[in-house]
LUMLUM-803641 format. One record per atom (N, C-alpha, C, O): residue number from 0; x, y, z; atom name. Coordinates in steps of 0.001 Angstrom, whole numbers. Example, Ala and Ser with C-alpha at 12.3 -4.5 7.8 and 13.67 -1.06 7.14 Angstrom:
<sites>
<kelum->0&px->13190&py->-5690&pz->7800&zado->N>
<kelum->0&px->12300&py->-4500&pz->7800&zado->CA>
<kelum->0&px->13200&py->-3300&pz->7800&zado->C>
<kelum->0&px->14236&py->-3319&pz->8465&zado->O>
<kelum->1&px->12850&py->-2250&pz->7080&zado->N>
<kelum->1&px->13670&py->-1060&pz->7140&zado->CA>
<kelum->1&px->12900&py->30&pz->7870&zado->C>
<kelum->1&px->13409&py->1138&pz->8039&zado->O>
</sites>
This chain:
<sites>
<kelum->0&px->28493&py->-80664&pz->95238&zado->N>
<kelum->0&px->29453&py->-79759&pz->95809&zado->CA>
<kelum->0&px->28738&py->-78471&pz->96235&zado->C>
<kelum->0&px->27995&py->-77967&pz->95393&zado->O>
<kelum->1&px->28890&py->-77715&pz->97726&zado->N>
<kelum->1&px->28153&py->-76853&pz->98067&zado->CA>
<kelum->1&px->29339&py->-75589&pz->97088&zado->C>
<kelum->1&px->30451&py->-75795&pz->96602&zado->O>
<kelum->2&px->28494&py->-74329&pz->97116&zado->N>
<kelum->2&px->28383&py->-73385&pz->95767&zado->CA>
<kelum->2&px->29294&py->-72947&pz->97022&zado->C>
<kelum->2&px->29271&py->-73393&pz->98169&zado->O>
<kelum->3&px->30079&py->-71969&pz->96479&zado->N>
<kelum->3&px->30624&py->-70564&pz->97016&zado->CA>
<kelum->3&px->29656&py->-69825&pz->97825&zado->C>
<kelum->3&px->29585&py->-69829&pz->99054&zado->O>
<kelum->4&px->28878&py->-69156&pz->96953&zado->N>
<kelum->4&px->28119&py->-67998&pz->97230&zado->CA>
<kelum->4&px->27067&py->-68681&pz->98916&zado->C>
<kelum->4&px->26759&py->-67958&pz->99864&zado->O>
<kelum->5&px->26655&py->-70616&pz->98756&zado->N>
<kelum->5&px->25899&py->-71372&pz->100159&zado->CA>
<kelum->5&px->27084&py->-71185&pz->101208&zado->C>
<kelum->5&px->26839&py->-70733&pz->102326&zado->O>
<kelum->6&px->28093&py->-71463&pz->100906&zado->N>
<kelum->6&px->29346&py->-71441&pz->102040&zado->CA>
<kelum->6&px->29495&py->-69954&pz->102653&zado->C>
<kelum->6&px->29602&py->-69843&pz->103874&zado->O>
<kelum->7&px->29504&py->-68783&pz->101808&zado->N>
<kelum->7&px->29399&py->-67720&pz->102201&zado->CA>
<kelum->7&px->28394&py->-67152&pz->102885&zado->C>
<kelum->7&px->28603&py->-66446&pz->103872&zado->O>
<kelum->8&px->27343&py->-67383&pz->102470&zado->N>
<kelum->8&px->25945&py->-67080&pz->103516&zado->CA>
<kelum->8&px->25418&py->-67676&pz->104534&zado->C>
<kelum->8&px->24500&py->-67253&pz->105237&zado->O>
<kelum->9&px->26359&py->-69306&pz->104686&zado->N>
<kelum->9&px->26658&py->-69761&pz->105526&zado->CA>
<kelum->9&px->27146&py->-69165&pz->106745&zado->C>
<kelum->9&px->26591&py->-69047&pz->107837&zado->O>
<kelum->10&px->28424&py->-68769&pz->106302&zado->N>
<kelum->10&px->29243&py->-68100&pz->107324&zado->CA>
<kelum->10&px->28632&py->-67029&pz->107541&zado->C>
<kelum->10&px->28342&py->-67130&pz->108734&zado->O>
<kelum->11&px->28168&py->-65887&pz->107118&zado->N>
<kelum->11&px->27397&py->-64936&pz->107818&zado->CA>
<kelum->11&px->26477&py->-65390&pz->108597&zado->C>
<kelum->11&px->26371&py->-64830&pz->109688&zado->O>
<kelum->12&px->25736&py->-66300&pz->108341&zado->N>
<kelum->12&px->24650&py->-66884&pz->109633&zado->CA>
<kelum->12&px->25218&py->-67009&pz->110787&zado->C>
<kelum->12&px->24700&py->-66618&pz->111833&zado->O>
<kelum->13&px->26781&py->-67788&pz->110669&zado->N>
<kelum->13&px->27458&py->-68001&pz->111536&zado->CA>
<kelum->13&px->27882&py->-67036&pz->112502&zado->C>
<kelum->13&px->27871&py->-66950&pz->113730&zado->O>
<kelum->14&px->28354&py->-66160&pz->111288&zado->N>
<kelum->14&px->28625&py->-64785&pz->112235&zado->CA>
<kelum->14&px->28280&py->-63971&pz->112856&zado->C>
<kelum->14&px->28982&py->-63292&pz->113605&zado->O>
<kelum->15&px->26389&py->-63811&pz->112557&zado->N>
<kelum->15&px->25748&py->-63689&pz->112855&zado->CA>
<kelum->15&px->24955&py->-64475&pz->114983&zado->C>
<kelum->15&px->24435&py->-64118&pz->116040&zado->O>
<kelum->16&px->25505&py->-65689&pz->114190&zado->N>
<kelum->16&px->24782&py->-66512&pz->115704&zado->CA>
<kelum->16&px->26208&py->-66623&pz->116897&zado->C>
<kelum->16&px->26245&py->-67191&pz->117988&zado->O>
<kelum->17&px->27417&py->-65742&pz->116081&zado->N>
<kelum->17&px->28958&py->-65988&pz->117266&zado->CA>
<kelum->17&px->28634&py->-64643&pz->118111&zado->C>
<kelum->17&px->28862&py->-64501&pz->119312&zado->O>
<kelum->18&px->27966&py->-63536&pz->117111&zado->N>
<kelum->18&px->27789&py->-61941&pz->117923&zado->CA>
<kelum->18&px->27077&py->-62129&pz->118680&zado->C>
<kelum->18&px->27296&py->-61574&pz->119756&zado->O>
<kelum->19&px->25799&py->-63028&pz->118559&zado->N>
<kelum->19&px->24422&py->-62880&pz->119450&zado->CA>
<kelum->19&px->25066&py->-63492&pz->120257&zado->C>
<kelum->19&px->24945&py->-63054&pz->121401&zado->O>
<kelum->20&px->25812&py->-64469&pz->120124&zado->N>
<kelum->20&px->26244&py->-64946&pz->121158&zado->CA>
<kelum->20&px->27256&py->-64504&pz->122592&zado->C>
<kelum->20&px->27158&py->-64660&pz->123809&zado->O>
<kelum->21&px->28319&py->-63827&pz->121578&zado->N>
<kelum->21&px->29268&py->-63294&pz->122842&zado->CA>
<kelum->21&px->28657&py->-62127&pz->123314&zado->C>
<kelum->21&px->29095&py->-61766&pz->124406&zado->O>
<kelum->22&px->27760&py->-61411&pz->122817&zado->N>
<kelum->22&px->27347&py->-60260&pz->123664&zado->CA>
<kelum->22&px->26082&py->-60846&pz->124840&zado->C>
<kelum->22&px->25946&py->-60125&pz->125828&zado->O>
<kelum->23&px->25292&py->-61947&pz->124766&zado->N>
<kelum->23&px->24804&py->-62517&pz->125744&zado->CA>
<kelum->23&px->25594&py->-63125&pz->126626&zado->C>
<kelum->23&px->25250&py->-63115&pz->127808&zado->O>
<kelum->24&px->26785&py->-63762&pz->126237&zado->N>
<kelum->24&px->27903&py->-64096&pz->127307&zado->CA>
<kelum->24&px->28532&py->-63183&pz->128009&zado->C>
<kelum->24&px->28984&py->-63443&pz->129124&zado->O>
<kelum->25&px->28656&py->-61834&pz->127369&zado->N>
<kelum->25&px->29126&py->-60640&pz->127634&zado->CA>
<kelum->25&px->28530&py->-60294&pz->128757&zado->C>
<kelum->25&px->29072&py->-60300&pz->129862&zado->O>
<kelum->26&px->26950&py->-59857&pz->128430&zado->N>
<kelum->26&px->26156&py->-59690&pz->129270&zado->CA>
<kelum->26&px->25514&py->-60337&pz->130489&zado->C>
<kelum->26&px->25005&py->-59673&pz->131392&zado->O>
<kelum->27&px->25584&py->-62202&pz->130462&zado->N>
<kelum->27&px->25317&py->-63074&pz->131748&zado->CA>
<kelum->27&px->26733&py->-62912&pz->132514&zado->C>
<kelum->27&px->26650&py->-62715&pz->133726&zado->O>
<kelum->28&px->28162&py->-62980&pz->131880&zado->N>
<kelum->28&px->29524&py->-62329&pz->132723&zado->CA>
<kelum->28&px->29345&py->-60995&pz->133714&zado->C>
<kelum->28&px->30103&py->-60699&pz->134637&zado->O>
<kelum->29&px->28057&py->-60206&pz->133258&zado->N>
<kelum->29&px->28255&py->-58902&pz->133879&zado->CA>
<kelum->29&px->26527&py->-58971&pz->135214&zado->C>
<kelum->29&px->26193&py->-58469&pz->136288&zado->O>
<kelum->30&px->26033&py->-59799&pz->134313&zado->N>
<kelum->30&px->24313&py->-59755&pz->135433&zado->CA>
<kelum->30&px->24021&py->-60804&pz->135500&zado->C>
<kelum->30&px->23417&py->-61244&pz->134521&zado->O>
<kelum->31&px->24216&py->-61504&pz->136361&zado->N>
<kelum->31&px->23675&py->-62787&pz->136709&zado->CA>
<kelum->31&px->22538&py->-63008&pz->136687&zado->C>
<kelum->31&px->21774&py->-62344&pz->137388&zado->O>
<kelum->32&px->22015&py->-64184&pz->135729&zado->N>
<kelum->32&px->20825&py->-64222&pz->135388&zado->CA>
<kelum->32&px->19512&py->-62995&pz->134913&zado->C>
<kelum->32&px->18289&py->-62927&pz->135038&zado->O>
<kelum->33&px->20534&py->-62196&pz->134359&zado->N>
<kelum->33&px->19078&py->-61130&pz->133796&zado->CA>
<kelum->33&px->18246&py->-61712&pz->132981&zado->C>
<kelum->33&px->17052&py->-61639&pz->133272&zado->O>
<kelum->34&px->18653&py->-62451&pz->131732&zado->N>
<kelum->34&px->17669&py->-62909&pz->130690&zado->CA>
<kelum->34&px->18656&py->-64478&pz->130613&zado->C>
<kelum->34&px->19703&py->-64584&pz->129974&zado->O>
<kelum->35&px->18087&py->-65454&pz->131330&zado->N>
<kelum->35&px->18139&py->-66714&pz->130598&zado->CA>
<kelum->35&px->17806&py->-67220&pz->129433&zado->C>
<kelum->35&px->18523&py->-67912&pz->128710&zado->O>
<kelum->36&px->16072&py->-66679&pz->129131&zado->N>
<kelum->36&px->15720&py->-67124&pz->127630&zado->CA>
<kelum->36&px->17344&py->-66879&pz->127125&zado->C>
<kelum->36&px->18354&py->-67571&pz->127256&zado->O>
<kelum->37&px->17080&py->-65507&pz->126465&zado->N>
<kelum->37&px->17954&py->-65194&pz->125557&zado->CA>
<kelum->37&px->19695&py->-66134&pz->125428&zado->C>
<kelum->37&px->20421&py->-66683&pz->124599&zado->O>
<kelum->38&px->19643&py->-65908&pz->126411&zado->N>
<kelum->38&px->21422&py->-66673&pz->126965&zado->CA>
<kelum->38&px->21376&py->-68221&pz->126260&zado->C>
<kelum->38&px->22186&py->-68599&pz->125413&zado->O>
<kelum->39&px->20316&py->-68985&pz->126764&zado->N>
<kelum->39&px->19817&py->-69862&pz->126363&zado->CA>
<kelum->39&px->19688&py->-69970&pz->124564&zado->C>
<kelum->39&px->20494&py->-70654&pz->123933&zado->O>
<kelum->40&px->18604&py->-69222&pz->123903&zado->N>
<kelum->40&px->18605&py->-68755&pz->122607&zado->CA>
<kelum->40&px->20143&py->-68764&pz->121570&zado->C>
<kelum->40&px->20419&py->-69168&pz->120440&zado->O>
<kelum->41&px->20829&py->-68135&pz->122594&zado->N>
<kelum->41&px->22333&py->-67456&pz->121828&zado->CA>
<kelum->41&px->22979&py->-69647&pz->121652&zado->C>
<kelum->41&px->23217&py->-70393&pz->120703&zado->O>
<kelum->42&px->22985&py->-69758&pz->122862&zado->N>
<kelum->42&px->23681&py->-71457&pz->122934&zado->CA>
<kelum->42&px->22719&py->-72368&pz->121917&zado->C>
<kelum->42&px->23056&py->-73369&pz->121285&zado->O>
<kelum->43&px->21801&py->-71903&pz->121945&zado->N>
<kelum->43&px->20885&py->-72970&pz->120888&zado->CA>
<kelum->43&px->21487&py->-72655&pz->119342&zado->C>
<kelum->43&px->22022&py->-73596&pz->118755&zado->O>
<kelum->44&px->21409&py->-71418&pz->118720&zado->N>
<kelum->44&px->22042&py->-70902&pz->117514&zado->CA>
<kelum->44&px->22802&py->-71297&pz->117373&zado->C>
<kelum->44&px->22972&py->-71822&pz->116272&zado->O>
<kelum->45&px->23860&py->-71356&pz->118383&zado->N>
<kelum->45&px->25350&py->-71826&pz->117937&zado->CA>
<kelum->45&px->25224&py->-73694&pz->117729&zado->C>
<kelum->45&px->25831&py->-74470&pz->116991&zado->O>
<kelum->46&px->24494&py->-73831&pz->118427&zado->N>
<kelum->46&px->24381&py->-75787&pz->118571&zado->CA>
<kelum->46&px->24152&py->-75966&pz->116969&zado->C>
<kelum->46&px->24864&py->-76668&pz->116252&zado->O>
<kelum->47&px->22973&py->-75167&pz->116516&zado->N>
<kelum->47&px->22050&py->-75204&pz->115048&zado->CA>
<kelum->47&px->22912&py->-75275&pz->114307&zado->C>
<kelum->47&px->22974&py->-76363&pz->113735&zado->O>
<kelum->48&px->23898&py->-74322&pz->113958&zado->N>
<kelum->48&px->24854&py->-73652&pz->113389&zado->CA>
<kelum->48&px->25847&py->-74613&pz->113345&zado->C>
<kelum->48&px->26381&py->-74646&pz->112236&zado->O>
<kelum->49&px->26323&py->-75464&pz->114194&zado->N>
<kelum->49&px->27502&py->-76947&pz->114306&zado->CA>
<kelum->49&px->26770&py->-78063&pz->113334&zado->C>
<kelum->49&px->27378&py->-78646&pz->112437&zado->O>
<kelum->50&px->25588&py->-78242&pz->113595&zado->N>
<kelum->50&px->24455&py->-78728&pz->113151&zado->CA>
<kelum->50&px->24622&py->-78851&pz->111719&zado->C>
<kelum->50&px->25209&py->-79797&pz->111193&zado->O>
<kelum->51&px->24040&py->-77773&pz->111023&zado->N>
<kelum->51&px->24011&py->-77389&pz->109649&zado->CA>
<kelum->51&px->25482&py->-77940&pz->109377&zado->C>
<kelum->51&px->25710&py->-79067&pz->108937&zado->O>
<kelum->52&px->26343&py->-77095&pz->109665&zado->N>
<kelum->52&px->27881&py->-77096&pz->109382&zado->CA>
<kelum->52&px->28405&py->-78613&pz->108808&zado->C>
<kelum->52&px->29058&py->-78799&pz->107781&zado->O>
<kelum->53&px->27963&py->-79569&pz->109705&zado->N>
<kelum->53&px->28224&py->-80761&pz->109177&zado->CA>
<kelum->53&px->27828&py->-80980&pz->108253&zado->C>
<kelum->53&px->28757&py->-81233&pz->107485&zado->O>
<kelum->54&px->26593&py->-81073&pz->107630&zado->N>
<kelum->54&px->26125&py->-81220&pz->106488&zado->CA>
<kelum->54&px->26854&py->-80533&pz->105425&zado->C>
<kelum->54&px->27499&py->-81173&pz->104595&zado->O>
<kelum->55&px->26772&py->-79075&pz->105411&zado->N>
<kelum->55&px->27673&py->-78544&pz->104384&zado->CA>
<kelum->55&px->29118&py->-79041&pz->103861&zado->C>
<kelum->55&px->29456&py->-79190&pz->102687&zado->O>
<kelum->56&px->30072&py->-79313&pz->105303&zado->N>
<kelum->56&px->30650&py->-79618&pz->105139&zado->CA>
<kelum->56&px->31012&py->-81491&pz->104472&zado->C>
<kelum->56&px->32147&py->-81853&pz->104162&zado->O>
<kelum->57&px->30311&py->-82006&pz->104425&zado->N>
<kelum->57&px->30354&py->-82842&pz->103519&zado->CA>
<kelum->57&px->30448&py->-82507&pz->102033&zado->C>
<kelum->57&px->31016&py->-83188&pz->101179&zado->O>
<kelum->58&px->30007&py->-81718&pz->101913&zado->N>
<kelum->58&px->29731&py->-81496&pz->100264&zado->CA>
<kelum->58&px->31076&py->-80372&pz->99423&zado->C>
<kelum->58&px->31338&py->-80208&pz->98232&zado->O>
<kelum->59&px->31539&py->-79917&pz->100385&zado->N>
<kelum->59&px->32534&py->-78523&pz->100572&zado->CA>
<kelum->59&px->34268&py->-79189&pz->99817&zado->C>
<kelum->59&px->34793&py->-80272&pz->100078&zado->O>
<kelum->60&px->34739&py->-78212&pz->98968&zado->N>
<kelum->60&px->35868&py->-78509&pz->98865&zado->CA>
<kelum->60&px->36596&py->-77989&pz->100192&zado->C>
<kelum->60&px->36037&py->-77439&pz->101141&zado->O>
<kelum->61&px->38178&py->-78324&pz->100041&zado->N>
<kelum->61&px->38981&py->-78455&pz->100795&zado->CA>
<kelum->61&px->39534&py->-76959&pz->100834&zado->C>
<kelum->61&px->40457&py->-76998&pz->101647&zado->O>
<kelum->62&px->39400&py->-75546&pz->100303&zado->N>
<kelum->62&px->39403&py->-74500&pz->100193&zado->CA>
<kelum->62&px->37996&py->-73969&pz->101071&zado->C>
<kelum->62&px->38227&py->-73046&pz->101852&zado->O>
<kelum->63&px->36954&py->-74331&pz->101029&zado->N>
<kelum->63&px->35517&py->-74172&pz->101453&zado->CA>
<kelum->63&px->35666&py->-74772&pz->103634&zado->C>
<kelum->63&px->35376&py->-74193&pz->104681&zado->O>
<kelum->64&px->36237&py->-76105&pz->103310&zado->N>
<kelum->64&px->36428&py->-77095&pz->104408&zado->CA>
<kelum->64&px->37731&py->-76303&pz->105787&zado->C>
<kelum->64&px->37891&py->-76472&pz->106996&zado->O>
<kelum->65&px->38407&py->-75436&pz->104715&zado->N>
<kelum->65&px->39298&py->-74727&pz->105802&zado->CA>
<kelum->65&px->38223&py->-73613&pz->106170&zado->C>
<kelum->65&px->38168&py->-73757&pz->107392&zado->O>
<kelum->66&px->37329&py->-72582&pz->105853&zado->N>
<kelum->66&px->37085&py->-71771&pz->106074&zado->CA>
<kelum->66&px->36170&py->-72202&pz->107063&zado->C>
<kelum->66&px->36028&py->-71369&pz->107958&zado->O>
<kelum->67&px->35506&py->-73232&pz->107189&zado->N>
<kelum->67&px->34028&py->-73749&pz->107595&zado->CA>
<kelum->67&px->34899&py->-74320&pz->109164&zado->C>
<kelum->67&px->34225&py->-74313&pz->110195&zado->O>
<kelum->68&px->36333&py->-74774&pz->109232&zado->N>
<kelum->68&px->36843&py->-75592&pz->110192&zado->CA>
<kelum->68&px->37246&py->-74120&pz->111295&zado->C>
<kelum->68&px->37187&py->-74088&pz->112524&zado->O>
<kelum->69&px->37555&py->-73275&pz->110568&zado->N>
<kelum->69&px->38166&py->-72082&pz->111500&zado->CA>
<kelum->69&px->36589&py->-71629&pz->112367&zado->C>
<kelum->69&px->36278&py->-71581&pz->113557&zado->O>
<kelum->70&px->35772&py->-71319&pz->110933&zado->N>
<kelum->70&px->34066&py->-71132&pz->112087&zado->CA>
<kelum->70&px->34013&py->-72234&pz->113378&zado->C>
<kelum->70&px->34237&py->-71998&pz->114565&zado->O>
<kelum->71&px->33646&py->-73496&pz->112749&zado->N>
<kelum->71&px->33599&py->-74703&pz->113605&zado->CA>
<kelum->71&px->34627&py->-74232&pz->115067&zado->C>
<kelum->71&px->34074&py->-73707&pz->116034&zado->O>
<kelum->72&px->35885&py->-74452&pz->115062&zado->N>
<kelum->72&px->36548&py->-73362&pz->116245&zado->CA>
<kelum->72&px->35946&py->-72757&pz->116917&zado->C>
<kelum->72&px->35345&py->-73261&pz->117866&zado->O>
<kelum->73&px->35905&py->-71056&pz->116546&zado->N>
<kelum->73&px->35249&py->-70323&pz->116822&zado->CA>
<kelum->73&px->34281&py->-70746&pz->117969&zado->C>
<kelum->73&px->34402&py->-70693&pz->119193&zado->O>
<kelum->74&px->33150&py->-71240&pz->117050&zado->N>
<kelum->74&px->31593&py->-71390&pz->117674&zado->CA>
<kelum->74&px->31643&py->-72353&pz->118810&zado->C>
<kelum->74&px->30992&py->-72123&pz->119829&zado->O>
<kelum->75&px->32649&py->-73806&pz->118648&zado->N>
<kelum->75&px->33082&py->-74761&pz->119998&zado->CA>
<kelum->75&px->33890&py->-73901&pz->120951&zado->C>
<kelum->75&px->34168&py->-74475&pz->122004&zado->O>
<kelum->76&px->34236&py->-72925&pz->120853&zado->N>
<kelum->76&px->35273&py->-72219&pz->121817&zado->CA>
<kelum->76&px->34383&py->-71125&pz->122627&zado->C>
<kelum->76&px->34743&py->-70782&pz->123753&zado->O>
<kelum->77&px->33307&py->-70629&pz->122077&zado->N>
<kelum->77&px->32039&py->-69811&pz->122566&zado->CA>
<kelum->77&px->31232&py->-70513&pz->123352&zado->C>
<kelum->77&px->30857&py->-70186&pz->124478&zado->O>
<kelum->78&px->30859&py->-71854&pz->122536&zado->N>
<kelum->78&px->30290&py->-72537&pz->123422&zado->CA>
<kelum->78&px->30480&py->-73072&pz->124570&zado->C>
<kelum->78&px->29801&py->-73152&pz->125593&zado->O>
<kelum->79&px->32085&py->-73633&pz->124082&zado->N>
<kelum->79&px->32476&py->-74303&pz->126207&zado->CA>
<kelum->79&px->32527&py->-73081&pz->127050&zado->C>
<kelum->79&px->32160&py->-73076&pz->128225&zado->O>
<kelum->80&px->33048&py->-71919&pz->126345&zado->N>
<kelum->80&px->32920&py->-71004&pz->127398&zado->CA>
<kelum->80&px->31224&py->-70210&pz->128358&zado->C>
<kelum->80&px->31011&py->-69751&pz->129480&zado->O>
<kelum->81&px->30387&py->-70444&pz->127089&zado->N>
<kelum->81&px->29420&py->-70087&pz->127690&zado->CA>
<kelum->81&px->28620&py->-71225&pz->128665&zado->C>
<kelum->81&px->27795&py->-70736&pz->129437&zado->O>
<kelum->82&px->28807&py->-72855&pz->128704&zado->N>
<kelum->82&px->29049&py->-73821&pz->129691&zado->CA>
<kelum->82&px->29561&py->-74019&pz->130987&zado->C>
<kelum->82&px->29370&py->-74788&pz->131929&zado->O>
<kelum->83&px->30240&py->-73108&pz->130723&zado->N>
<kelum->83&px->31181&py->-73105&pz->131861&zado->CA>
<kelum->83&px->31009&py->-71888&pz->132593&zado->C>
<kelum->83&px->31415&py->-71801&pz->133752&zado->O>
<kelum->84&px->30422&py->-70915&pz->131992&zado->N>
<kelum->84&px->29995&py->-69900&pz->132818&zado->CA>
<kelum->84&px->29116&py->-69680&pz->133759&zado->C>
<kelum->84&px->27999&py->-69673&pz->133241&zado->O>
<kelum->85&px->29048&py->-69427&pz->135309&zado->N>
<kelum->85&px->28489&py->-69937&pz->135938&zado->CA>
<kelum->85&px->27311&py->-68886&pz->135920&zado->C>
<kelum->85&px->27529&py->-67746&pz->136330&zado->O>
<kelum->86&px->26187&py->-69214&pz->135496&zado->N>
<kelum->86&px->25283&py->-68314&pz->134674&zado->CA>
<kelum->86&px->24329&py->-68503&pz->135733&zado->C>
<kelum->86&px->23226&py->-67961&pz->135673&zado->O>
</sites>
């Protein structure tokens, strides 16, 4: 069973890779093509981050499994949008 304290530092990673993210979406919305790396970088984190997630979430109670499903959201809803952005 993953610990409290792995689920929690979990989610800060997470939260961590949703900021880097919308402020590079923020920023390819406003300058077309200034920094691809980075833009690029931000979509890779979040992929990593779905990645991991599964794993944890195997091990996760059903208190742990809601918190991890609302991230999961989140990070798929950043992502199609940053897909779809015509970057």
């Amino acid at each position: 069973m993953a610990t409290r304290q792995s689920v929690d530092h979990f989610l800060e990673q997470c939260e961590g890779a949703l900021h880097f993210a919308e402020f590079e979406y923020n920023e390819a919305s406003r300058q077309e093509h200034y920094d691809d790396e980075q833009f690029q970088n931000s979509q890779r984190y979040i992929e990593e981050a779905l990645t991991d997630m599964e794993r944890l979430y195997a091990s996760s109670n059903d208190q742990q499994r809601e918190m991890l499903s609302r991230m999961k959201q989140q990070l798929n809803e950043l992502r199609n949008e940053m897909t779809l952005l015509r970057h």
